[in-house]
C-alpha positions in Angstrom: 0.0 0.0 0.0 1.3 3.4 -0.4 1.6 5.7 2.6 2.9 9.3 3.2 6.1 8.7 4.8 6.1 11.2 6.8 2.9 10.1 8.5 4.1 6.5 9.0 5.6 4.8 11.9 8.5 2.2 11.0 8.7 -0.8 13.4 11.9 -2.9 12.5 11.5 -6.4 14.1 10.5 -9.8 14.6 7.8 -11.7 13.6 7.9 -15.5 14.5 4.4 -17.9 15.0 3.7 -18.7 19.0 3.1 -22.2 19.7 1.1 -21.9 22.9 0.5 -24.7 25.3 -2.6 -24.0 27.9 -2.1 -26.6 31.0 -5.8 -27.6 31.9 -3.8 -29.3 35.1 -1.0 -28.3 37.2 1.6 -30.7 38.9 4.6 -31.9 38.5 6.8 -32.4 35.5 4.9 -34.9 33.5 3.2 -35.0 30.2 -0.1 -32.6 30.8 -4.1 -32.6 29.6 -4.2 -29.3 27.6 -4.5 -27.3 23.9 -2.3 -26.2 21.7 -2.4 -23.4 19.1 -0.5 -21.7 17.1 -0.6 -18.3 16.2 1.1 -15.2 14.8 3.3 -13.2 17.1 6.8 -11.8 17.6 7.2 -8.5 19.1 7.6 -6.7 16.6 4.7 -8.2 14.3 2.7 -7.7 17.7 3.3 -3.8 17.7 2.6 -3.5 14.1 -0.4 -4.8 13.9 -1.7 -3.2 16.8 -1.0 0.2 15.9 -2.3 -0.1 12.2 -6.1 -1.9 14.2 -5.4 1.9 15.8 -5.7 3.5 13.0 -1.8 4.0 12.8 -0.1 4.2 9.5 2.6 1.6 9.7 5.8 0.2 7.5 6.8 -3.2 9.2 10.9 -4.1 8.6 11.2 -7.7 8.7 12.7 -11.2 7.7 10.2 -14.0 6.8 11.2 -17.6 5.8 9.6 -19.0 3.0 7.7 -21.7 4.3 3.7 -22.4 5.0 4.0 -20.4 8.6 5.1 -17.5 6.3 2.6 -17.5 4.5 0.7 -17.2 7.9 2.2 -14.5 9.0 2.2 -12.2 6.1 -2.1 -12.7 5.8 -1.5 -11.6 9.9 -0.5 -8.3 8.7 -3.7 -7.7 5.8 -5.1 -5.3 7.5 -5.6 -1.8 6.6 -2.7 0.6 7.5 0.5 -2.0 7.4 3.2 -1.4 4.4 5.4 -4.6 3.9 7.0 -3.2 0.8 10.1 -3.8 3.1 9.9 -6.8 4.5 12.3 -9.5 2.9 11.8 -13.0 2.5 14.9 -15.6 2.8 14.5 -18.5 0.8 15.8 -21.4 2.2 14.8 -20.9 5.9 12.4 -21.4 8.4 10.3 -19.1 10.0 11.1 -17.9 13.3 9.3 -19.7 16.4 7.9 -19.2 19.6 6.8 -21.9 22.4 5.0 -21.1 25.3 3.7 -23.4 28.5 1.4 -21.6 30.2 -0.4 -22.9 33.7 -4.0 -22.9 34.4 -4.3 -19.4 35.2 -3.0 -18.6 31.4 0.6 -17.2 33.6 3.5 -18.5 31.2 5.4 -21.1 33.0 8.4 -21.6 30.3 9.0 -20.8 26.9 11.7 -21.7 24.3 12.6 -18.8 21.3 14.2 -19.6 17.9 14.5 -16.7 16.0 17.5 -16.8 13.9 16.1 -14.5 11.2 15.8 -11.5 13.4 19.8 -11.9 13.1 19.3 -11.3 9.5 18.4 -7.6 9.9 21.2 -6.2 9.8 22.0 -2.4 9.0 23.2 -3.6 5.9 20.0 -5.0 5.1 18.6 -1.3 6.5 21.1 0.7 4.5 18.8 1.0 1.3 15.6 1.8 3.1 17.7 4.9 5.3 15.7 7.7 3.2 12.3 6.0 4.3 13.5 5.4 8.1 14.5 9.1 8.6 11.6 10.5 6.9 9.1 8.5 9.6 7.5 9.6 12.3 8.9 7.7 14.8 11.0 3.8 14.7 9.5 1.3 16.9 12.5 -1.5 17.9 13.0 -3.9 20.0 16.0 -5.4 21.8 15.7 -8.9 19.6 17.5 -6.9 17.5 21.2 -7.2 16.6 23.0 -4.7 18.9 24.7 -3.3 15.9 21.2 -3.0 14.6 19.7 -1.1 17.4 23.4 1.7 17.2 22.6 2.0 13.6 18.9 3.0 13.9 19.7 5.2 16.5 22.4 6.6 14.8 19.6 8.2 12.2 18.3 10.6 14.8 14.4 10.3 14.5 12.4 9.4 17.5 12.8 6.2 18.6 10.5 3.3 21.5 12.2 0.6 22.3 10.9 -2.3 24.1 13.4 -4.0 26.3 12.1 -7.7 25.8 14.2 -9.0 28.3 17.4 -8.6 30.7 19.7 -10.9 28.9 19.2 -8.4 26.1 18.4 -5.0 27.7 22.5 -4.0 28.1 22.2 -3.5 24.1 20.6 -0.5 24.7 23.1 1.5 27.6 25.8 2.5 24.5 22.3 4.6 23.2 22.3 6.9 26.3 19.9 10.0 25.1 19.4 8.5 21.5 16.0 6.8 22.9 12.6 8.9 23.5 10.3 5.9 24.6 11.2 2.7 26.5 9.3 0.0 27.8 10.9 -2.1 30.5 10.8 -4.5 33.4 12.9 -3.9 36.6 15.3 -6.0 35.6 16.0 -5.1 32.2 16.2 -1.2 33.6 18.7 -2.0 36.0 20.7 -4.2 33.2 20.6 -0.6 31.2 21.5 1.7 33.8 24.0 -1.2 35.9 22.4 0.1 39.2 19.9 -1.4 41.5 18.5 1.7 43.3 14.4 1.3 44.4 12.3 1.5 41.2 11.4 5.2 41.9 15.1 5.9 41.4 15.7 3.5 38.7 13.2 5.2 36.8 14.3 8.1 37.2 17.9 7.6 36.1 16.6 6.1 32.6 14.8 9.4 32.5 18.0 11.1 33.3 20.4 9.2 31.4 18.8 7.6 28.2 15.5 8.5 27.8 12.3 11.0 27.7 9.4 8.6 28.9 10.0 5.0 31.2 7.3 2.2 31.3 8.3 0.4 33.9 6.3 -3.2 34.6 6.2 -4.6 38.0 4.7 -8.0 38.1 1.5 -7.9 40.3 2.3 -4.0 41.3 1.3 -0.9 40.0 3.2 -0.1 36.1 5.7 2.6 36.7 5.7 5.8 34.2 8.5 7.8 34.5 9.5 11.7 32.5 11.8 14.0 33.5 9.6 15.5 36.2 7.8 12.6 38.1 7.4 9.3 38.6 3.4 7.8 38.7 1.9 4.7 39.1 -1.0 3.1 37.5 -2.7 0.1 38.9 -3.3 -2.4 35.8 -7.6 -2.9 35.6 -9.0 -6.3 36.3 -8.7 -8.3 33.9 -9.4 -12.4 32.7 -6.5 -13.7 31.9 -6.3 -16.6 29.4 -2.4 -15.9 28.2 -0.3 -13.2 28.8 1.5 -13.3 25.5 1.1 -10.1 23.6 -0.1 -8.0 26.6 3.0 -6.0 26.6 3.3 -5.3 23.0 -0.4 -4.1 23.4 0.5 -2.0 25.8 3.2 -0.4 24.5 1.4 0.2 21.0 -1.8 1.6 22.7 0.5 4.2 24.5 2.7 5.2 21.9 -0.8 5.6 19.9 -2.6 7.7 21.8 0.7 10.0 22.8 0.9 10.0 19.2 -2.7 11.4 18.9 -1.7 14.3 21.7 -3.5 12.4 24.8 -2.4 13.8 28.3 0.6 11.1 29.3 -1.8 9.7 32.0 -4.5 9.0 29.5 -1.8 7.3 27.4 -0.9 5.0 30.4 -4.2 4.1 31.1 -5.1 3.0 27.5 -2.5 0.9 27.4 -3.2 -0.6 30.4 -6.9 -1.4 28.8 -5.0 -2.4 26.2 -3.0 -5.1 28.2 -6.0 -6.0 30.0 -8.3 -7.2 27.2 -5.4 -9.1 25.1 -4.7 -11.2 28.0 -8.5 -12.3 27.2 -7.9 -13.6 24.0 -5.7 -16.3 22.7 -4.2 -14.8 20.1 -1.3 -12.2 20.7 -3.1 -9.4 18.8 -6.7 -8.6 20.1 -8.9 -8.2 17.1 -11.1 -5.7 18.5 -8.4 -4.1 20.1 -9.7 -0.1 18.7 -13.1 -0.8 20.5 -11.3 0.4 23.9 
């Protein structure tokens, strides 16, 4: 499809299909009653499609293998508003995977990532599409990324969210101190960026001070964390059923970039994607098809 640049957001990522296990029994190790599914995901993918059921303009940057789950993924991303004029696919490979064991309460107990194409976007793969990545609105990455990947985007100075993913990978981002406008992360990964472990107040704060303009800081069972360069807030998720967690995040942090996109006061951004989070974790899939009725 064609898009205005200018009016686009670029997320340069993943996309991989989940293969979600749903215990119907707990216990111990042992071969478990339950269902399986399979369905499209990554966190990148994620992002993408739930800004463009937003109403976001979006070009998605990816790697796809060139078998059957593919194919899946690609029909994923037919919705209105997603460009994959940029996307590559790699003959000869696989597409990247996700597996997931969640336990009754739809909390993931393990899961298992093989995502060797993400690898495969490289800045050299990035180089030709520089003019379109400096003329977006803002990148969307996430730390799956290459760390060479994540300098060069950075290096392009336009607004940039990153999403953390997790602390064996956050450190990729503490080279990019004040390169980064938006980032969503865990305790963990924010002490991996920073290398301190003050009390999350002060974490926060530090991101703010040292790499960033806005912190989303997630807290397990506690209240989310939103950090700028003046205060620190909390915001207590909304109750939700939860049936997996997979995805919640990426809704979350979509939802929010959205509406601060769209001008919204920074505590009606936090609350949407809170709502966000909430009623993916309802669904199966990753991606909540009616995630613009919020």
């Amino acid at each position: 499809m064609n898009q205005n640049p200018n009016n686009s957001i670029m997320v340069v990522g993943g996309a991989n299909i989940d293969i979600l296990a749903h215990q119907h029994v707990s216990g111990e190790p042992d071969s478990h009653p339950g269902e399986i599914s399979l369905s499209a995901g990554g966190v990148g993918r994620n992002i993408a499609e739930n800004l463009a059921r937003l109403g976001q303009p979006v070009c998605f940057i990816t790697c796809f293998g060139d078998d059957e789950f593919a194919g899946q993924l690609r029909q994923s991303l037919s919705v209105p508003q997603v460009d994959l004029g940029y996307a590559q696919t790699l003959e000869g490979h696989r597409s990247d995977s996700y597996l997931c064991v969640h336990d009754t309460n739809g909390e993931m107990v393990t899961a298992v990532n093989h995502m060797p194409l993400i690898d495969r976007i490289t800045a050299e793969m990035l180089t030709p599409y520089r003019q379109r990545l400096r003329a977006a609105r803002l990148i969307i990455v996430d730390c799956n990324l290459p760390a060479e990947t994540l300098s060069w985007l950075a290096g392009l100075d336009v607004p940039m969210a990153v999403d953390a993913v997790s602390s064996a990978k956050a450190d990729r981002l503490s080279p990019l101190v004040g390169k980064i406008n938006i980032i969503k992360c865990t305790y963990a990964e924010a002490a991996k960026i920073t290398g301190r472990t003050d009390n999350p107040d002060m974490l926060a704060r530090a991101l703010c001070t040292e790499h960033t303009d806005i912190v989303l800081m997630s807290m397990g069972a506690e209240p989310m964390l939103l950090a700028t360069a003046s205060e620190v807030m909390r915001f207590t998720p909304p109750p939700a059923e939860i049936i997996s967690v997979t995805g919640a995040g990426d809704a979350l942090f979509a939802s929010f970039i959205h509406h601060h996109l769209s001008g919204k006061s920074i505590t009606f951004c936090a609350e949407a994607g809170l709502r966000a989070a909430a009623i993916t974790m309802g669904c199966r899939q990753a991606v909540h098809p009616e995630i613009a009725s919020l």
